[in-house]
N, C-alpha and C positions, 0 to 999 in steps of 0.2 A: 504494500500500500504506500501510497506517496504521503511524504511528508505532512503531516494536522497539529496547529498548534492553536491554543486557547489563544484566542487576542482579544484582550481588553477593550480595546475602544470595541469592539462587532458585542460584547459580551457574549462570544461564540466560539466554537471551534471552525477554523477556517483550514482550506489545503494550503499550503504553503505554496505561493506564485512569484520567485524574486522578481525584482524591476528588470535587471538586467538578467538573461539566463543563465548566462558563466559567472556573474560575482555576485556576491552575497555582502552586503554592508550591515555590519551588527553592532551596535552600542549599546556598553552596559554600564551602568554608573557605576564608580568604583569608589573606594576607601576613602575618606576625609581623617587625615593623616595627624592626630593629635594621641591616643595611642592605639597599643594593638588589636590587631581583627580581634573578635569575638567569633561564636559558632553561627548567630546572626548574620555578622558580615563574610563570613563564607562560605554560607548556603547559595547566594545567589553569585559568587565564582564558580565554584562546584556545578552547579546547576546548567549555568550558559558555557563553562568549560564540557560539559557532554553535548549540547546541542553546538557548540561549536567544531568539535569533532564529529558529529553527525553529519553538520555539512558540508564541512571538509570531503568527507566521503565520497559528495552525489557533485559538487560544484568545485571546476575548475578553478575559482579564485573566491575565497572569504576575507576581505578583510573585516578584523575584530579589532572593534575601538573600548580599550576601556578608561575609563579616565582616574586620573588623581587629584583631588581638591587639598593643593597647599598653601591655600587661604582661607583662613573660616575665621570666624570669635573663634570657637571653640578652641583653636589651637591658639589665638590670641590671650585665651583665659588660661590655656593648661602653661605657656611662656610666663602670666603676671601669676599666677601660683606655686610654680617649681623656681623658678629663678633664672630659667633654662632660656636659651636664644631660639626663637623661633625657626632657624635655619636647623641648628642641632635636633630639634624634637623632630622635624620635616624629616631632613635627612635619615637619621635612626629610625625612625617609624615606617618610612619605605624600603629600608632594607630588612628590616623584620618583615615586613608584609611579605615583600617577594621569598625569603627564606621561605615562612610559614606554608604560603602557597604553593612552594616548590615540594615542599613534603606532604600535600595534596595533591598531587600530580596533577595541579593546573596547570596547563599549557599557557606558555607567554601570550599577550594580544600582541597581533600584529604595530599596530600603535597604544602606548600607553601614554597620553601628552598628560601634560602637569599644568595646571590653573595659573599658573604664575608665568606661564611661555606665552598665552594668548590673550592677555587683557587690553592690547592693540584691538582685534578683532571684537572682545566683547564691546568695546568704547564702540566700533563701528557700526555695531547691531543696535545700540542703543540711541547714538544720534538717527541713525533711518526709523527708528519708534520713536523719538522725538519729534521730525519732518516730518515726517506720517499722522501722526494725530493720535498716536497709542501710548504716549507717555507724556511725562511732564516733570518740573522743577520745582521741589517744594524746600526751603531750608538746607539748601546742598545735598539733595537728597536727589534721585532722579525715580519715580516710580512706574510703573505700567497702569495704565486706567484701566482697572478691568471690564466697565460696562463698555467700553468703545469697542471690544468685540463682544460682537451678540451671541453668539454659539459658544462662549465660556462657560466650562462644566464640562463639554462633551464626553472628555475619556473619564472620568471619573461617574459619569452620572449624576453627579448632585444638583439640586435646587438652589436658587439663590439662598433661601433662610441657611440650609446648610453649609452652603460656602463660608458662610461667618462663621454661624453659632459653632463654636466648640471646635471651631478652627482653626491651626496651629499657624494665625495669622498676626502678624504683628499689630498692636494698636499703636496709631501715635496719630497728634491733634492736626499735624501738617495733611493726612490724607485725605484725598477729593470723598474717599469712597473708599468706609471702612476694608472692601477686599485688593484694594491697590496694591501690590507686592514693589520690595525695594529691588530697584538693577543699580544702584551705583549709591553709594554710601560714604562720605567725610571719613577720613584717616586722622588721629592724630597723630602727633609725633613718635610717640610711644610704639606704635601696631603701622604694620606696611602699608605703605601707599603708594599710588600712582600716581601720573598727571594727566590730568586730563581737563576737558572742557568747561568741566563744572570745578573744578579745584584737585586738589590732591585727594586722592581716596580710593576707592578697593570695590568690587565689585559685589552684587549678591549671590547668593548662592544658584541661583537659579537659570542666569545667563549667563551663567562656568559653558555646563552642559551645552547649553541653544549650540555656544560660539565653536566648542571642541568638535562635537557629533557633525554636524555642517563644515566644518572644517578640514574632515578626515574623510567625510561618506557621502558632502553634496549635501545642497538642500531639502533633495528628497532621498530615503532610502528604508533598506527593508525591513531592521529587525532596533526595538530598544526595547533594552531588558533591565530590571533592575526587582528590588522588593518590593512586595505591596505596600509597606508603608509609605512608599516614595509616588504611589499614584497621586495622593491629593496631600500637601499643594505642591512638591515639587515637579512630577512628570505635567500636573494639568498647565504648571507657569511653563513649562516649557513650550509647549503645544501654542499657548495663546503667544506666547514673545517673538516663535520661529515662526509662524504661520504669518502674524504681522509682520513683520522682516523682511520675510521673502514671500507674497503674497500668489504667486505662482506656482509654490512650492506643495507637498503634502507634508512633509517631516516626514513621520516613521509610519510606516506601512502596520507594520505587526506591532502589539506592545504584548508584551511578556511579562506576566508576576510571579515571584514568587511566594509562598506563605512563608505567617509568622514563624521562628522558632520560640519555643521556649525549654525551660531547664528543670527538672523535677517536677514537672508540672505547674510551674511556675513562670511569670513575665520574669526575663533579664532586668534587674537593675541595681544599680550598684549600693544603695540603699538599703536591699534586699543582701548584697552582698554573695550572689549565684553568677555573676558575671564569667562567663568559662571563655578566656582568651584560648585561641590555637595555640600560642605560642609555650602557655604553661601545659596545656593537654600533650604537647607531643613530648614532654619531659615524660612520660609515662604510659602514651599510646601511640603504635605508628602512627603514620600520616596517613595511611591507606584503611585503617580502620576508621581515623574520624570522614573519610570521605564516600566511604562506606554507609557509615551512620547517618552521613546526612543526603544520602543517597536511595535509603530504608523506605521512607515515604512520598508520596506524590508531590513534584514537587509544587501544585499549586497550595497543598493541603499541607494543616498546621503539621509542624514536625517537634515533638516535645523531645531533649536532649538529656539521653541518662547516661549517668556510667555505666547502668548496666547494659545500658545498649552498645555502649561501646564494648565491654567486654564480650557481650555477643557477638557484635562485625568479629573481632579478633579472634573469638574462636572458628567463626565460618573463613577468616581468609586462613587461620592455620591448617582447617581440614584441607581447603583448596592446595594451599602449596607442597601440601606433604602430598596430595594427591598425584597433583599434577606434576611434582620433583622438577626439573633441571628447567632453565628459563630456554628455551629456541626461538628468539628472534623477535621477543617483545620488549625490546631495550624502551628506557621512559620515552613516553609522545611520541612514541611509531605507531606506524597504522599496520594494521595484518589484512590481506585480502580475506575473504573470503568468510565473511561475518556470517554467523547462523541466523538464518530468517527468523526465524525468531525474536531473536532478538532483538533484528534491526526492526521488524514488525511493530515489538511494543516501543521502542522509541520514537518509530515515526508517527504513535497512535498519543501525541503529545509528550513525550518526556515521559513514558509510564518507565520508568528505571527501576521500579519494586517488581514488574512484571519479567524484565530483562534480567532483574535478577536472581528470579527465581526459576527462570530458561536455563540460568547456568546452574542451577544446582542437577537439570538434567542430565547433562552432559558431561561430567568428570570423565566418562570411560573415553574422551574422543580428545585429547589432552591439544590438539590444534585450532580446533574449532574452539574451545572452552576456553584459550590464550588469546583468541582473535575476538570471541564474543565480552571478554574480559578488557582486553586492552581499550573498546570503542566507551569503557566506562571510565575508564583513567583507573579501572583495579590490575592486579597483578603484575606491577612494573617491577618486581624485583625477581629475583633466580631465589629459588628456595633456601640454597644455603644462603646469602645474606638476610634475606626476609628472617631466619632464623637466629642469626649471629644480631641481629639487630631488634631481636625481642628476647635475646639474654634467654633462652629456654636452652639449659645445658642439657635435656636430654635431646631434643630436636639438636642441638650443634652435636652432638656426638654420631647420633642419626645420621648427618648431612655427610659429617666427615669420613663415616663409614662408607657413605653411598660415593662420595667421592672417590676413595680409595678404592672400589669397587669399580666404578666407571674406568679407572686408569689400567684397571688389572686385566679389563677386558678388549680394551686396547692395544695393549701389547700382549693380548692371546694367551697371557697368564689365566690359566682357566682353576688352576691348584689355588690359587690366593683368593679370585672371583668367587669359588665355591663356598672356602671357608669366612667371607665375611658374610656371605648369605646364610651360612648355619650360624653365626654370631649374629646378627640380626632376628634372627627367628629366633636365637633362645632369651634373644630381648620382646618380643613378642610384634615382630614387627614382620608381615608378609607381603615379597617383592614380588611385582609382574616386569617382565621384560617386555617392551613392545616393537613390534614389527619394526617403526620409525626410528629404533634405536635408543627412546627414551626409557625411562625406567618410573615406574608409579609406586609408591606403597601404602601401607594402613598400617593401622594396628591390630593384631587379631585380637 
């Protein structure tokens, strides 16, 4: 079946029909860099990293834009409370990301730009919604008028009353029209700024995105992806600022949500004191079990975050690896031809990746197919003896290094040493099959 993905703005399941047939344009908002990912912010890496390797698949060229916000308060606030230089918490915080994510086996975007590279261009979006009639000057403020476009709300659904009430909408006394969102915002001395038309100052959050996405994929293009929280207000400001802008344009074709997470059955938050960065989970879990984890459930559907679940993933990728033993050719971010319908089935039937992965619990006895249905999830990127040296299970590294030793004996047609590790593995209780293709599988009896 061809590709179906839930889009938000249709509140529907659509075929997937890019603009162009050979490339694919995807933007997904990415980290705001004050400090580390949480399980939150990389549900929807994880998430658009399998659809992004989906399309990989079927289309000739993907480019995938994700972005970085190195401008916010936020990181404004985490600088005047640590003591720390804004440049330092930036810098530090982006290299922890990319680590973290790298032990997700998320695949790099083809562009990753930074907030701080294109505030040339956001100023430029903003003077044509000034020209234009879509914005205006209050107190060195520049806002967007939200009633000046009429079909404001669209992708979200909401009603005017909605759009305010209980809206994570800023108030302040200069606005025409309590839903008026800021695009350009006074610097002072203290917190970065720029120059610009209206004075020195810093952009808002919301015509980061417009300026980056357009900037990397065209006015119009196919796919923005991000979390549901980010539909109302930041993906709906998007929609109204780019659409005013570039009035020819569509923006984005497909919108893509992902659901909340939460942790013990609980909302994240740091008050709460359940905040589970990636950074401290992989101190104690591979990378490929929290991606695993958060791989577990659909991804439009809430995903609640246990340790026991993660011990879970970790047992099911242990069974996998002991299973499947020696890696053939799924080194991290390669593709393997010849994906089991299946699986590619339940992916293209939206992102069902709890379906895709319970196709691979089918197929252990077919150890190429099960590598290759494996790899288009970003799971089984390592060869079994690291997987195992790298989760500290000194009976599995004893295991490996027998199987090793065994691989080598057979090799050089030493069949007298081959034998006897196989009777020393079996009086450990562990029973080998030799297969056709030359790999070797085992279990436990």
């Amino acid at each position: 079946m061809p590709l179906v993905l839930y889009n938000t703005a249709a509140r529907a399941k659509q075929s997937f029909q890019p603009i162009e047939p050979d490339n694919v344009g995807m933007y997904v908002c990415g980290p705001t860099v004050y400090d580390n990912a949480h399980v939150g912010n990389a549900r929807p890496i994880v998430v658009f990293d399998v659809l992004y390797r989906l399309l990989r698949r079927t289309y000739p060229a993907v480019t995938y834009v994700r972005n970085i916000t190195d401008v916010d308060d936020k990181i404004n606030a985490q600088a005047k409370s640590s003591g720390e230089k804004i440049e330092a918490i930036t810098e530090r915080t982006i290299q922890t990301f990319h680590e973290d994510m790298l032990a997700l086996n998320a695949l790099p975007p083809v562009h990753e730009p930074r907030a701080t590279e294109h505030i040339g261009r956001m100023i430029d979006m903003i003077q044509t919604l000034i020209e234009d009639g879509y914005a205006y000057e209050a107190e060195k403020h520049i806002l967007f008028h939200v009633p000046s476009m009429l079909n404001y709300g669209q992708l979200s659904g909401r009603n005017r009353s909605e759009l305010i009430d209980g809206a994570r909408v800023e108030i302040a006394p200069f606005k025409q029209d309590p839903a008026d969102f800021v695009l350009w915002k006074p610097s002072t001395p203290d917190i970065p700024g720029w120059d610009s038309p209206w004075g020195i100052g810093r952009p808002g959050w919301h015509i980061e995105c417009s300026a980056m996405s357009t900037q990397y994929l065209g006015n119009t293009f196919d796919i923005h992806g991000g979390g549901r929280d980010l539909i109302f207000p930041h993906h709906e400001n998007e929609v109204a600022q780019s659409l005013c802008a570039y009035p020819q344009s569509k923006f984005a074709k497909y919108w893509v949500h992902n659901g909340f997470v939460t942790v013990e059955g609980k909302k994240m938050a740091k008050s709460v004191g359940n905040v589970l960065s990636v950074h401290e989970l992989l101190n104690d879990f591979p990378g490929e079990a929290i991606r695993l984890t958060l791989l577990s459930a659909h991804y439009r559907q809430p995903l609640d975050f246990t340790h026991e679940g993660l011990k879970a993933s970790k047992k099911i990728l242990d069974r996998w690896y002991r299973t499947i033993g020696p890696c053939k050719g799924a080194a991290h971010g390669t593709d393997i031809d010849d994906i089991p319908e299946n699986v590619i089935e339940a992916l293209n039937d939206d992102l069902n990746t709890p379906r895709a992965i319970s196709a691979l619990h089918g197929m252990l006895d077919s150890p190429h197919q099960f590598r290759a249905g494996a790899n288009i999830l970003g799971l089984m990127q390592e060869d079994a003896e690291t997987w195992f040296h790298k989760s500290a299970d000194s009976d599995e590294l004893q295991i490996q290094e027998l199987l090793s030793q065994r691989e080598a004996a057979r090799k050089e047609r030493d069949f007298k040493t081959s034998d006897r590790i196989r009777e020393e593995l079996s009086q450990k209780g562990v029973f080998l099959e030799d297969n056709p293709d030359g790999t070797t599988t085992w279990r436990h009896q």
